[in-house]
NUSEDREN-758961 format. One record per residue (C-alpha): residue number from 1; residue in one letter; z, y, x. Coordinates in nm, 2 decimals. Each point is the difference from the previous one (the first is absolute). Layout:
<rs>
NUM a Z Y X
...
</rs>
This chain:
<rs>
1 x 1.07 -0.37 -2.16
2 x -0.03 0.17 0.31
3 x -0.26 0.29 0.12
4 x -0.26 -0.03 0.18
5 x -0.11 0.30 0.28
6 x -0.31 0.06 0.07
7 x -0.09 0.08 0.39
8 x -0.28 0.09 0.22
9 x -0.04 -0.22 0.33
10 x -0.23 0.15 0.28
11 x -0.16 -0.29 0.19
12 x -0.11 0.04 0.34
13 x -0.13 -0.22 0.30
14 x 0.06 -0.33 -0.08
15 x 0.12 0.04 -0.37
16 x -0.30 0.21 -0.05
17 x -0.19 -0.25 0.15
18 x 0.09 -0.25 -0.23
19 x 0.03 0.16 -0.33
20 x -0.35 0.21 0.09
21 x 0.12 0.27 -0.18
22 x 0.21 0.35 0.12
23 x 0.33 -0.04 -0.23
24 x 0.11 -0.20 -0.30
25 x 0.20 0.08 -0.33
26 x 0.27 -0.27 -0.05
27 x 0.22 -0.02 -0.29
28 x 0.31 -0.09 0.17
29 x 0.37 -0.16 -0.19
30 x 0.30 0.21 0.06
31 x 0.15 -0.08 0.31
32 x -0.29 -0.08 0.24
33 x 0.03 0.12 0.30
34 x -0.23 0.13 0.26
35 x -0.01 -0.38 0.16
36 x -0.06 -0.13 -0.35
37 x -0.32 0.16 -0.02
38 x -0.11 -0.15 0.35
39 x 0.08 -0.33 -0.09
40 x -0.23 0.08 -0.33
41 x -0.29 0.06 0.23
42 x 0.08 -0.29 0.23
43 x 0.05 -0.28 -0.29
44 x -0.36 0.15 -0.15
45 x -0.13 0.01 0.38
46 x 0.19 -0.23 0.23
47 x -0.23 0.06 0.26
48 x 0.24 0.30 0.06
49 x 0.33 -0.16 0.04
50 x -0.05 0.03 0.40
51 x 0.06 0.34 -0.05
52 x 0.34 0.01 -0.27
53 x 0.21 0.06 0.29
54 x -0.17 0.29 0.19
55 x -0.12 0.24 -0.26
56 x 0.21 0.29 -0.07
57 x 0.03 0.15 -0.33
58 x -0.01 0.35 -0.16
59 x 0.09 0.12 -0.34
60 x -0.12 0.36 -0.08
61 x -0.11 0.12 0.34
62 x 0.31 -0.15 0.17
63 x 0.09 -0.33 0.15
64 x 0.23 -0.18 -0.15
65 x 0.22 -0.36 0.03
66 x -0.16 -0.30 -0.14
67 x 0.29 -0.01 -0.29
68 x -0.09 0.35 -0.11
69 x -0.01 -0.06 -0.41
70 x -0.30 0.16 -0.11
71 x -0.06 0.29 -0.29
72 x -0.25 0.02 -0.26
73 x -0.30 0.22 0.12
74 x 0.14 -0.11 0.41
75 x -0.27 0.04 0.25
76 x 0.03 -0.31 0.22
77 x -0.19 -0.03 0.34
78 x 0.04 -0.32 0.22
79 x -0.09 0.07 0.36
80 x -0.13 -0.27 0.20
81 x 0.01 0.01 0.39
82 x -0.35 0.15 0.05
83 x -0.18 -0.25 0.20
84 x 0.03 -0.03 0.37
85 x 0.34 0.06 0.14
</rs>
C-alpha cells in the first residue's frame, strides 16, 4: 500500500480564479510530482490547460522542475504568467 502526502497548493491568477479559493490541501500518492498536481487542477478545471505549459512552479519558497517528487507537508505554488505580457 503506498502513502499518501499531504500538500499545500497556493493558487493564484488564473488558478485562483477558478478554484475561488487562496490554496488547497491535496492528499497526494507517493511519487507525484510538481506537474502531477497541475494536471489535478487542469482535469478538475480544463478551462486551464491553455496555461500547463507557461506556469512555473515552486516547492517551498523555491522554483523548482516540473518532475520535482513532492514531500508530505510540501508547499506547492504554481505561477501563471500574470496577465498582459
Amino acid at each position: 500500500m503506498s502513502n499518501a502526502n499531504t500538500v499545500t497548493v497556493k493558487l493564484f491568477a488564473v488558478y485562483q480564479e477558478a478554484y475561488k479559493v487562496p490554496e488547497l490541501m491535496l492528499e497526494l500518492p507517493d511519487g507525484t510530482t510538481v506537474a502531477g498536481v497541475c494536471d489535478r487542477l487542469i482535469a478538475e478545471h480544463p478551462e486551464l490547460a491553455q496555461f500547463r505549459e507557461i506556469t512555473r512552479f515552486g516547492v517551498n519558497l523555491q522554483f523548482v522542475e516540473p518532475d520535482t517528487i513532492l514531500q508530505d507537508g510540501d508547499e506547492v505554488v504554481l505561477i501563471p504568467p500574470v496577465s498582459g505580457g
